[in-house]
C-alpha angles and dihedrals in degrees: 000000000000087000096044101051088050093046086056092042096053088046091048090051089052097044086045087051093045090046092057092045089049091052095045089055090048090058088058095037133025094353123046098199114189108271115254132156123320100261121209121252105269088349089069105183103330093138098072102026108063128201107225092047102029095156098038088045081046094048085054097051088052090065089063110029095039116243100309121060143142128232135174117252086197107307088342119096120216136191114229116201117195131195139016093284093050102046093043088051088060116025087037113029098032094028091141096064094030091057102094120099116240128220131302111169100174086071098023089087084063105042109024101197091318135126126036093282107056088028135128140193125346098350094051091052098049096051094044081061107043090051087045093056099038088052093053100051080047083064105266107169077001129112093254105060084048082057089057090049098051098048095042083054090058094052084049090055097044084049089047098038078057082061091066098198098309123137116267136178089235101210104091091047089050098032093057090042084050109043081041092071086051092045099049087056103049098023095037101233146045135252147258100243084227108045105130090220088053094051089045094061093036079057095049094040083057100045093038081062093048096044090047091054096050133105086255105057090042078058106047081044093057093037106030097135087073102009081074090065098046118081116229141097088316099083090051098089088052098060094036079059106049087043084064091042091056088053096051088043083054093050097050088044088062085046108058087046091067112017123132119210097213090049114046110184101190148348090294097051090044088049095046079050087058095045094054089044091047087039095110096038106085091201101064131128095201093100142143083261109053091038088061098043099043089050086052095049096055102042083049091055101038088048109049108027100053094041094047088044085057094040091056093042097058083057085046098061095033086075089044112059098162092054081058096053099051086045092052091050092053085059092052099050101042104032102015116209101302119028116102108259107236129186093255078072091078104076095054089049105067095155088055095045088053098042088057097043082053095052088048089051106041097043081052083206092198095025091179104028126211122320104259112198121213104249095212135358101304129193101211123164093356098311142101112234107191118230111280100029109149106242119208112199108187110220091183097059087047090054088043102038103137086215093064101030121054089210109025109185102025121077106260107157089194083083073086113043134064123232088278091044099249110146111272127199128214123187093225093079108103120159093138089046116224154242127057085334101050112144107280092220098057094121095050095042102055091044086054090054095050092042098053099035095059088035093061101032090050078058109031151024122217122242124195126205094221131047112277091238080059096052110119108215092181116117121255087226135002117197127104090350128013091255098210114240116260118258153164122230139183113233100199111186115239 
């Protein structure tokens, strides 16, 4: 065993050190990749990007190397496109040859290839249409999935008025409201907010977040070639994976005991549908596998971005008071204290809408998206990116693009309102990133932050235990995601 493993790191050394060279070839022949820093043979460009701050070390490069640059994750070379022009140039302009998905290889092990998110070609657009569909006939932008929301809200009130002003750390509470509205459309149902197997997977939903953003994982992303024989951190995310994979697995197994095919109740029913329909066709993708994997990644997604975002945005306007108050007396002045909020609100409530636009772009919730690949071989700026090359579109630099934002990294609402303080829009606000590969679950998800927010803010105000000057708005972690810092907060009723 000792021989062996020696034998397949040193080979893996040699291949690492062949790939860079192949690549550096390809920038002076066939390929003309961005130039970026010399990177070291195996090592790649460690040295500047580190591990434990990869968007903060990639913002730095920028200020050297412009707004498009390549750099080596390891022996892999990535392009790295900074700032609103150059991403929409690409995911945008060019959105056909920038719509493959690049690599991940932290979660690669789980899903190989498999399910709409880490999906290419054929298979990913077929399963990118069918779950669009299928959410939309569950009410997505529609008046039922409102309904869900709503409900699930007023389960979220009745758990925080228990609370009775004390102080609570509020992401269990929002993690398991929120992850209930997903559930309801791809299992079917919601939750007991204490069912122990429900808390499980709104535990593993969290951790999985929070494993997927540290220095291990950026490192097993940029090494996995040798990092997958070491033991360490690292393999975690793998097994918190495949743990929510079982229990989707579980769930679709009850299903297709009971489904009716007249009557679907939920994703799962509607995919098995497809299955039975696609049964005598050998090229499908409507198979066990990528039913699994695309329930998991939207109950992922619909679980953990919309709850952290809340999450951040309580701490937000904690240290802004004042943001609260307005926000309090919109309410006031559009819904009252005891009418149901509903999404035809929005409109009336400009300095709400904005407040919450500016939480979503200032926590930066994904700063460095997810990784794109080039289809085919693709000139772009005046390069030649070869087929294949890992694209890294920086969302934060976009939200945070000074062109774009007066005040690009302080809270100023105003990003979002005209001189009269009507809502504004401004294209370079991209937390569910664009192009062919936008977030499936924009609609809902931007339903679910208006409708909680308002939910929680007619019935309560926020209290924070320390003094708003000594809030502390860093992330805990930045890695894959800005993990929100934990913290502790008084509801008091209104």
């Amino acid at each position: 065993m000792g021989l062996g493993w020696a034998v397949t790191m040193f080979l893996e050394l040699l291949l690492s050190c062949l790939l860079i060279f192949i690549a550096w070839k390809r920038m002076n022949k066939g390929g003309k990749l961005p130039p970026g820093p010399t990177p070291i043979p195996f090592l790649g460009n460690l040295l500047q990007v580190r591990t434990h701050a990869t968007f903060q070390s990639l913002m730095k490069l920028r200020e050297k190397y412009g707004p498009v640059f390549t750099v080596y994750m390891g022996p892999r070379p990535v392009v790295v496109l900074c700032g609103h022009e150059a991403v929409k140039e690409a995911l945008v302009d060019q959105a056909d040859d920038f719509s493959g998905r690049g690599q991940l290889a932290s979660v690669e092990r789980n899903f190989q290839g498999h399910g709409v998110a880490l999906s290419n070609g054929d298979r990913w657009r077929s399963l990118r249409r069918f779950s669009l569909t299928i959410l939309r006939d569950f009410g997505m932008g529609k008046r039922s999935i409102e309904e869900r929301i709503q409900e699930e809200a007023g389960y979220l009130l009745e758990e925080f008025r228990k609370t009775k002003g004390a102080p609570v750390d509020p992401t269990v509470f929002l993690s398991r409201s929120v992850s209930n509205v997903i559930s309801s459309v791809v299992f079917g149902s919601r939750f007991d907010y204490e069912d122990k197997q429900f808390l499980k997977l709104v535990q593993l939903v969290n951790e999985s977040f929070i494993e997927m953003s540290t220095p291990w994982t950026q490192l097993y992303d940029m090494y996995s070639g040798i990092m997958r024989y070491l033991p360490g951190r690292h393999h975690r995310i793998y097994y918190l994976i495949e743990e929510l994979k079982d229990f989707v697995a579980s769930k679709v197994k009850i299903n297709e005991a009971t489904f009716d095919h007249q009557n679907p109740r939920d994703f799962i029913d509607c995919f098995l549908i497809k299955m039975h329909q696609d049964k005598n066709n050998p090229h499908t993708e409507f198979n066990l596998k990528n039913l699994v994997l695309t329930t998991l990644n939207l109950f992922f997604a619909g679980t953990e971005t919309v709850s952290s975002t809340l999450r951040y945005g309580f701490l937000v306007l904690m240290k802004h008071p004042e943001v609260e108050a307005k926000i309090h007396e919109e309410i006031n002045q559009v819904i009252g204290p005891h009418r149901l909020p509903s999404v035809e609100d929005r409109v009336k409530m400009p300095y709400t809408d904005a407040v919450i636009h500016e939480i979503q772009r200032l926590i930066d919730i994904v700063p460095m998206g997810v990784p794109h690949n080039v289809i085919r071989d693709t000139q772009f700026g005046g390069y030649l990116l070869p087929k294949g090359t890992n694209i890294f579109a920086l969302l934060g630099s976009v939200l945070k693009d000074p062109k774009y934002f007066r005040y690009p990294d302080a809270f100023y609402p105003q990003h979002f309102l005209d001189e009269k303080g009507r809502f504004k829009k401004n294209e370079a606000f991209v937390p569910f990133s664009s192009g062919k590969r936008i977030c499936l679950g924009e609609a809902m998800a931007r339903m679910e932050l208006f409708l909680y927010f308002i939910f929680i803010l007619q019935n309560f105000s926020l209290r924070s235990l320390v003094p708003p000057a000594d809030i502390d708005i860093t992330p805990k972690l930045s890695g894959f995601g800005n993990i929100p810092p934990t913290y502790k907060l008084c509801l008091v009723a209104r």
